[in-house]
N, C-alpha and C positions, 0 to 999 in steps of 0.2 A: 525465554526471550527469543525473539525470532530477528535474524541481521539479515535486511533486504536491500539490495545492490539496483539502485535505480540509476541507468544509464541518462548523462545528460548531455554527452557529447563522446566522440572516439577516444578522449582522450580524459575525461570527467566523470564519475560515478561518485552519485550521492549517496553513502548508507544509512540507513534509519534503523533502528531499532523497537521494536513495540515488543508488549505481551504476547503469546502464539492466542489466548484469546481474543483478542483483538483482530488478529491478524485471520485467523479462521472465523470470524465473524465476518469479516470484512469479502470472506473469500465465498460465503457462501450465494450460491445464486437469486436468493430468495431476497439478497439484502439491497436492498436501494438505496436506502439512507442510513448512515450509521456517523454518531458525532463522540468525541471520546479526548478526557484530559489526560495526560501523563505528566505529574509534576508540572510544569509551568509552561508545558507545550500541549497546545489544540491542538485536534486532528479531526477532520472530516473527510467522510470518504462520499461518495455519489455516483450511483450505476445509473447516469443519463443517456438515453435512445439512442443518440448515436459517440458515444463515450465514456472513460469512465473516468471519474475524476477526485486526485488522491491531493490531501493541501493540511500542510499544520504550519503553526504559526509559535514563533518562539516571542521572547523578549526585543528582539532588536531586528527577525528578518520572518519571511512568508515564505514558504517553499508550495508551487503548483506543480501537478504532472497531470498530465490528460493520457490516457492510452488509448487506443479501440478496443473491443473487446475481443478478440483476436488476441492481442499482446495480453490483457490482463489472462486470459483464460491460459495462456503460455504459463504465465505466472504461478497461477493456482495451480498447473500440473506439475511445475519444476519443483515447487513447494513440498506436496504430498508424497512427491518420492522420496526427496530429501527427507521427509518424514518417516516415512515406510523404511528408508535404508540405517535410518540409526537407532 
């Protein structure tokens, strides 16, 4: 499992939780569209032209994040290390 800290304000960080495949699917460059259940939350990810866009959806709320890809590409390196280090 992979715990990913998505900042939504100074003082607010959402953590999500997925499968590292998942998560390395999602991370690869090659991927544009990728759609995926966990128990009874959706998640779709989408690598659009100018953004990249992360959104799953529980029982009662919808969670959206847009990044540029500049910030996602941050991500996938802080990722891999963290990988690399344990």
């Amino acid at each position: 499992m992979v715990h990913l800290g998505l900042r939504v304000t100074d003082n607010h960080v959402q953590n999500i939780i997925m499968p590292i495949r998942e998560m390395i699917k999602i991370c690869m460059p090659s991927t544009k569209k990728y759609e995926w259940t966990i128990g009874t939350i959706y998640w779709q990810f989408y690598r659009k032209t100018d953004y990249i866009k992360l959104f799953f959806k529980t029982e009662s709320v919808d969670f959206h994040w847009r990044f540029s890809h500049e910030e996602w590409d941050a991500v996938v390196k802080d990722l891999l290390v963290k990988v690399k280090d344990s």
